[in-house]
DSSP file (Angstrom, degrees, kcal/mol; ACC not computed):
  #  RESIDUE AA STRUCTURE BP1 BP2  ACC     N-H-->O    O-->H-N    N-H-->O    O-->H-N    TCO  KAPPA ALPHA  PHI   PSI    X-CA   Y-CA   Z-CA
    1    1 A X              0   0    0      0, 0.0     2,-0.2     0, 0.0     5,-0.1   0.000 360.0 360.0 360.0 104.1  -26.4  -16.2    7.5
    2    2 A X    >   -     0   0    0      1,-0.1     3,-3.7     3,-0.0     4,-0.5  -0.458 360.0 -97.9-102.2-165.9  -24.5  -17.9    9.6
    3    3 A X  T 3  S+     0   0    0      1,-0.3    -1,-0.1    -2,-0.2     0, 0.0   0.605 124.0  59.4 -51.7  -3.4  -20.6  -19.3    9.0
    4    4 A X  T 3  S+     0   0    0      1,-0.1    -1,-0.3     4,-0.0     4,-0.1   0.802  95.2  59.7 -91.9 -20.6  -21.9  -22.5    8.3
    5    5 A X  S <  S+     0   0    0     -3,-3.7    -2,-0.2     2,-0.1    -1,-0.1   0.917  86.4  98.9 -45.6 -68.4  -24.0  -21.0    5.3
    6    6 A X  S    S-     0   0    0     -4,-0.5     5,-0.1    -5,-0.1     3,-0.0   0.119  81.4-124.6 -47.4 126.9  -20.7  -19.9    3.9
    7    7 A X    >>  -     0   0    0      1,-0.1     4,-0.7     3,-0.0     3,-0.6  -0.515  22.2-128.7 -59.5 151.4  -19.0  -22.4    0.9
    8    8 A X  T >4 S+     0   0    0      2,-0.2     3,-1.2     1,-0.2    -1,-0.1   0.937 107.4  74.3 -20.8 -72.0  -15.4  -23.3    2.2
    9    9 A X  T >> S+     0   0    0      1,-0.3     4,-2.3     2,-0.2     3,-1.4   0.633  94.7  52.8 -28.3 -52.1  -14.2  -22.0   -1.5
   10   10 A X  H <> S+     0   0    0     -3,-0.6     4,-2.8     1,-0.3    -1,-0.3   0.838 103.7  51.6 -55.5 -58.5  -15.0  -18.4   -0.1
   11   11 A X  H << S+     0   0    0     -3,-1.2    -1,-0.3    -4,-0.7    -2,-0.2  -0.061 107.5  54.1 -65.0  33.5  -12.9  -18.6    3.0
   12   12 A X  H X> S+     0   0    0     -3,-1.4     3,-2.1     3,-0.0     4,-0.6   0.667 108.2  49.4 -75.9 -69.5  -10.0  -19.8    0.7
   13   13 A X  H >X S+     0   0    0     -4,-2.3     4,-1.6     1,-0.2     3,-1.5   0.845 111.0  50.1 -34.1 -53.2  -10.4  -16.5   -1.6
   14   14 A X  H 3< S+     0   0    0     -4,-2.8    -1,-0.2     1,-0.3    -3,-0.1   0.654 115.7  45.8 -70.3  -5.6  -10.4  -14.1    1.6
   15   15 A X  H <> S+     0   0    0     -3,-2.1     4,-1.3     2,-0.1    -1,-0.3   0.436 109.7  49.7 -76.5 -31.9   -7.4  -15.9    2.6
   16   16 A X  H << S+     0   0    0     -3,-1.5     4,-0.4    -4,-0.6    -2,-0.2   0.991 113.8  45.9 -63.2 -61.1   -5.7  -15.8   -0.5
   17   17 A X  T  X S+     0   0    0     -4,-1.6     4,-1.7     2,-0.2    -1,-0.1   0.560 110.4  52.0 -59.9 -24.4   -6.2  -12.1   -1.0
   18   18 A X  H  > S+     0   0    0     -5,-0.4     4,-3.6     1,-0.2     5,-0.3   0.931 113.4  51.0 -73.3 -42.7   -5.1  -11.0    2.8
   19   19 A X  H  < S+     0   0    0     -4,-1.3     4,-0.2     2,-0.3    -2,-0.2   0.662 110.5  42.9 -75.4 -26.2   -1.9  -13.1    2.1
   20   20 A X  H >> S+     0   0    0     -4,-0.4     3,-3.0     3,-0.1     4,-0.5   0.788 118.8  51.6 -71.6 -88.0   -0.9  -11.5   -1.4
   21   21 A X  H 3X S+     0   0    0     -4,-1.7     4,-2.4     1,-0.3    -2,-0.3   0.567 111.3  40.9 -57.7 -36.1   -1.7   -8.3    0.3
   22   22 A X  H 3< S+     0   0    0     -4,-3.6     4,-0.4    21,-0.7    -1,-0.3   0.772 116.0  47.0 -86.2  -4.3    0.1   -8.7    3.1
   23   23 A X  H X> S+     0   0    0     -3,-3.0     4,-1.5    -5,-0.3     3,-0.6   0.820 110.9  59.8 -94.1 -34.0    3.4  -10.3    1.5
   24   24 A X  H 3X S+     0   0    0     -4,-0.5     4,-1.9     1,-0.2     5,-0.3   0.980 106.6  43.0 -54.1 -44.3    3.0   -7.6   -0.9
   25   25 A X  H 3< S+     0   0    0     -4,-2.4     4,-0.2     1,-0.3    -1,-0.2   0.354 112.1  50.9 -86.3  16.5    3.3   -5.1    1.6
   26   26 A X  H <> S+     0   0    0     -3,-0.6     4,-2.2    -4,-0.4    -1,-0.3   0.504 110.2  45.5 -55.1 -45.3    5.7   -6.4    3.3
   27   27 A X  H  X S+     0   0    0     -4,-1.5     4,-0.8    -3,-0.2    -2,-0.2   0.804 117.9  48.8 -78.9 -29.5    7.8   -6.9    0.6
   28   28 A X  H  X S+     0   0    0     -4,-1.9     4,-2.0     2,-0.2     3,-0.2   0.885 113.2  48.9 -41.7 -69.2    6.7   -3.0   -0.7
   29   29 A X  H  4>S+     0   0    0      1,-0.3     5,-1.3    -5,-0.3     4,-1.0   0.871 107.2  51.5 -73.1 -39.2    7.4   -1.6    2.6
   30   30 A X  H ><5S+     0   0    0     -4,-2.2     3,-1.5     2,-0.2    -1,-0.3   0.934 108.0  52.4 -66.0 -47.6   10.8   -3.2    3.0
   31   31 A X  H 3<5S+     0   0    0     -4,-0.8     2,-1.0     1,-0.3    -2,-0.2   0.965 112.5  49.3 -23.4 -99.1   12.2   -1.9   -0.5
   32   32 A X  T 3<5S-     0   0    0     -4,-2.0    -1,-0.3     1,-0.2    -2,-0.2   0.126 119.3-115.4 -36.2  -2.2   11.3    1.0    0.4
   33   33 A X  T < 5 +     0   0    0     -3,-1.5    -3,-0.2    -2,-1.0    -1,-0.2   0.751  66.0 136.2  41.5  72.5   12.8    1.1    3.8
   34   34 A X  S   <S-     0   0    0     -5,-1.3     2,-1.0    -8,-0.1    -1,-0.3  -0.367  79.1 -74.5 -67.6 165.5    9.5    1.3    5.8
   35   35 A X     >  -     0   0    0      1,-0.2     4,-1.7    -2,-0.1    -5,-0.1  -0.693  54.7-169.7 -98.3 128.9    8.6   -0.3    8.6
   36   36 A X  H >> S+     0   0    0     -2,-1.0     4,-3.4    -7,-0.2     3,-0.8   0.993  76.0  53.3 -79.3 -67.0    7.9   -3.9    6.7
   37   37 A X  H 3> S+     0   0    0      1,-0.2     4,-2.5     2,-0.2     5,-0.5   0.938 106.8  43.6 -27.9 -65.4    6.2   -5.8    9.6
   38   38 A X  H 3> S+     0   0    0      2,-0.2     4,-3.3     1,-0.2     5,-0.2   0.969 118.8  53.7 -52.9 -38.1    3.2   -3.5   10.8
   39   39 A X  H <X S+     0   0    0     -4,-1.7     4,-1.2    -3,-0.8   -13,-0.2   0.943 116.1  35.3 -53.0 -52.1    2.7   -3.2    6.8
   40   40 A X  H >X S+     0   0    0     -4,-3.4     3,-0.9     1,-0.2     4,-0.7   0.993 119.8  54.8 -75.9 -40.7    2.6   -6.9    6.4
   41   41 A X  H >X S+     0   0    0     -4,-2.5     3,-3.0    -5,-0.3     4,-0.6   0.972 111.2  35.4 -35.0 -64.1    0.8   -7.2    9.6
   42   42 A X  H 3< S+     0   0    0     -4,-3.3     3,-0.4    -5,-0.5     4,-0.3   0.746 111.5  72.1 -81.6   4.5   -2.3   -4.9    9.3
   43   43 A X  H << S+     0   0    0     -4,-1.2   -21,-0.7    -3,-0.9    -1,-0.2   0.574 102.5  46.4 -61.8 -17.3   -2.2   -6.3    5.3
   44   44 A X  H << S+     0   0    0     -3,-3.0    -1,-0.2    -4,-0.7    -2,-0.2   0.581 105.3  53.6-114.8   9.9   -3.3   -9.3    6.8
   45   45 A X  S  < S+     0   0    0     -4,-0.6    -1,-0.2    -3,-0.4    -2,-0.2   0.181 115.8  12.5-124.3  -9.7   -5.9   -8.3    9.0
   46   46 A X     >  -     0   0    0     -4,-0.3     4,-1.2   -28,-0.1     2,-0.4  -0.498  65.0-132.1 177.9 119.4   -8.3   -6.2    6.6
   47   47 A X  T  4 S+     0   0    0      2,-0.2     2,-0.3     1,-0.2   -29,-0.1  -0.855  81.3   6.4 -91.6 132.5   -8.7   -5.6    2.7
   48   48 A X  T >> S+     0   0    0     -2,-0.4     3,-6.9     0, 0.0     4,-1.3  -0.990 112.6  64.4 -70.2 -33.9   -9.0   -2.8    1.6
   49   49 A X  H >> S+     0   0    0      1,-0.4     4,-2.5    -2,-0.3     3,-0.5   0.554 103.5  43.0 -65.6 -18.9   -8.6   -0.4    3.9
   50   50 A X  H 3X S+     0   0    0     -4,-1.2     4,-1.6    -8,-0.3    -1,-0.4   0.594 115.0  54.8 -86.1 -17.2   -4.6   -0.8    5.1
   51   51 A X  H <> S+     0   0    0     -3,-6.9     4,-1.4    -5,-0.2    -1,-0.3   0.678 104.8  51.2 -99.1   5.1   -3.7   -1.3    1.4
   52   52 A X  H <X S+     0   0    0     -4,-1.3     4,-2.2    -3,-0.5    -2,-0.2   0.897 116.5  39.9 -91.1 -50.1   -5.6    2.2    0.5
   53   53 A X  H >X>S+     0   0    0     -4,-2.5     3,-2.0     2,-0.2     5,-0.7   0.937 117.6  54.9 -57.0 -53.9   -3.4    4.3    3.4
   54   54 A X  I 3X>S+     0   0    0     -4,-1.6     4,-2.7     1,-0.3     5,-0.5   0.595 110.0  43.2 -10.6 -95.1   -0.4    2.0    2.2
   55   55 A X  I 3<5S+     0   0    0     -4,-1.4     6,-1.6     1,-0.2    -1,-0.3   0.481 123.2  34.7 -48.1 -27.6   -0.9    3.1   -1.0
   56   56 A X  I <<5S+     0   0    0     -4,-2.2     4,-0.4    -3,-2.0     6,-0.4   0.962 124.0  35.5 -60.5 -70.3   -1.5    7.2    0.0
   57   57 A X  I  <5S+     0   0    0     -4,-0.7    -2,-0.2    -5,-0.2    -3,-0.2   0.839 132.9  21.6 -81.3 -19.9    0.8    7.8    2.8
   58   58 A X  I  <<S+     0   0    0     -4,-2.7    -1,-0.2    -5,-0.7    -3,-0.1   0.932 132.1  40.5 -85.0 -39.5    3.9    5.5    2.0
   59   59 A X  S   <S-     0   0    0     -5,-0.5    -3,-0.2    -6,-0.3    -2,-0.2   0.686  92.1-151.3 -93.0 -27.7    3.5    5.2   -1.7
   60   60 A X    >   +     0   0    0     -6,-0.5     3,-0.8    -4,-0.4    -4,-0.2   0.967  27.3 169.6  52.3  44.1    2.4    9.0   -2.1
   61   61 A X  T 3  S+     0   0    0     -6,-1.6    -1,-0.2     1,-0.2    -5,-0.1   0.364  70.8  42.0 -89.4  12.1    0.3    8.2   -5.0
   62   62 A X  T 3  S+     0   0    0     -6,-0.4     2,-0.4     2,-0.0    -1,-0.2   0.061  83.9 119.3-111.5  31.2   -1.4   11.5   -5.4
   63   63 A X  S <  S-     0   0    0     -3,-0.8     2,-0.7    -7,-0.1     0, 0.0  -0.754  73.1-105.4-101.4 136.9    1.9   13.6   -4.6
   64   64 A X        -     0   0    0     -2,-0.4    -1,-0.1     1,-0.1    -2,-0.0  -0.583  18.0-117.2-101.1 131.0    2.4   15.7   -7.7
   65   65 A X        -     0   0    0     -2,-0.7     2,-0.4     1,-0.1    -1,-0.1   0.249  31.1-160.2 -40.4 142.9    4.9   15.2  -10.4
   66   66 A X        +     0   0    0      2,-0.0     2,-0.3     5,-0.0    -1,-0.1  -0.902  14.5 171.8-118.7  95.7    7.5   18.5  -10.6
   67   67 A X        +     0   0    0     -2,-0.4     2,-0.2     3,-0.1     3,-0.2  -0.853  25.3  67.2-127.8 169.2    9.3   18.9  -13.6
   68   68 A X  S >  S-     0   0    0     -2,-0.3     3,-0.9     1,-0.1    -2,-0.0  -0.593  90.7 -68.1 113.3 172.4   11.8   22.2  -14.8
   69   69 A X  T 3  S+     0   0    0     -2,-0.2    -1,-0.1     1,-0.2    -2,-0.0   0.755 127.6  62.3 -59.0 -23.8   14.7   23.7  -14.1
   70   70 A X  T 3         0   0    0      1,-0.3    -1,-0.2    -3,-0.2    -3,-0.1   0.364 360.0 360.0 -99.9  24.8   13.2   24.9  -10.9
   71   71 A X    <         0   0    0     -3,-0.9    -1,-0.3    -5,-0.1    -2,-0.1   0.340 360.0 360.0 -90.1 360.0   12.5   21.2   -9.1
């Protein structure tokens, strides 16, 4: 199939979705006081895989929760 196959409508979506992700994760990374360019950069350059490390190593969503006196 080549690119000519493709509807237009399809390169909108993949466009749409690289551009929320990568203004979200800009926007993420800066709040968080990351560095917010290279986040929005490689956000915009491939789905999924930059938003799954995002989401491990910056966001440290499998780091486990501490609670007690002794945290």
């Amino acid at each position: 199939m080549s690119s000519n196959e493709i509807p237009f409508g399809f390169w909108v979506l993949i466009a749409f979705i690289l551009i929320c992700q990568g203004s979200w994760m800009f926007w993420d990374a800066r709040k968080r006081g990351h560095n917010a360019w290279l986040w929005g950069f490689l956000g915009l350059i491939q789905f999924p895989t930059y938003l799954l490390i995002y989401l491990i190593f910056v966001r440290k969503i499998f780091r486990r929760k501490v609670s007690g006196a002794n945290s």
